[in-house]
C-alpha beads as a LAMMPS data file, in Angstrom:
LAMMPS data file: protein, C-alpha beads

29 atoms
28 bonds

1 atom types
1 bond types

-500.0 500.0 xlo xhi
-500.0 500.0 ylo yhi
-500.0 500.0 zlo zhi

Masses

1 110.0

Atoms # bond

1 1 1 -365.501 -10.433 -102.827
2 1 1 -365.958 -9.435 -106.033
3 1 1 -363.324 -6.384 -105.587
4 1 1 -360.344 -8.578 -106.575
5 1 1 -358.957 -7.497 -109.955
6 1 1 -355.314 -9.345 -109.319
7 1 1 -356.741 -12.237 -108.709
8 1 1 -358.553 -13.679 -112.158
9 1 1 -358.657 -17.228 -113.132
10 1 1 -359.792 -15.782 -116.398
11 1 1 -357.127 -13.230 -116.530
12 1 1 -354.134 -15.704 -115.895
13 1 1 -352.284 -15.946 -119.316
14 1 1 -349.230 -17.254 -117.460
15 1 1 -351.112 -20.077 -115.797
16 1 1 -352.057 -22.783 -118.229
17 1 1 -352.723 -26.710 -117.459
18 1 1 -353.050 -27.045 -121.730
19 1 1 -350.137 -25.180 -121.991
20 1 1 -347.710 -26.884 -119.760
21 1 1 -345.533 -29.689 -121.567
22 1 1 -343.252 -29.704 -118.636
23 1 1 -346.237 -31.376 -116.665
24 1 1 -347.285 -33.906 -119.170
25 1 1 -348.218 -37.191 -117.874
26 1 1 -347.837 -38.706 -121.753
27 1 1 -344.314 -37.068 -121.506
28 1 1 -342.863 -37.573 -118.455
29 1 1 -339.587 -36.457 -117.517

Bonds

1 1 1 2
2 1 2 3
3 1 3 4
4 1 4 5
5 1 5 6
6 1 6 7
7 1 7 8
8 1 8 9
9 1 9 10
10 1 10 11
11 1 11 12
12 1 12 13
13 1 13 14
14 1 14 15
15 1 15 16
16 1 16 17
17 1 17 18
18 1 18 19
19 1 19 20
20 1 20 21
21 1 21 22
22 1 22 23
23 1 23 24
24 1 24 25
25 1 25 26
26 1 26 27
27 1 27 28
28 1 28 29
């Protein structure tokens, strides 16, 4: 289980819930 280098929650740069303003609940659309 541990042989899964694509899949890192800790390696995902291009997956962040702080960095999302397009999913704000204070800013909604």
């Amino acid at each position: 289980m541990s042989n899964l280098p694509t899949y890192r929650p800790t390696d995902l740069p291009t997956y962040q819930p702080t960095n999302q303003p397009t999913n704000k609940p204070t800013n909604p659309p």
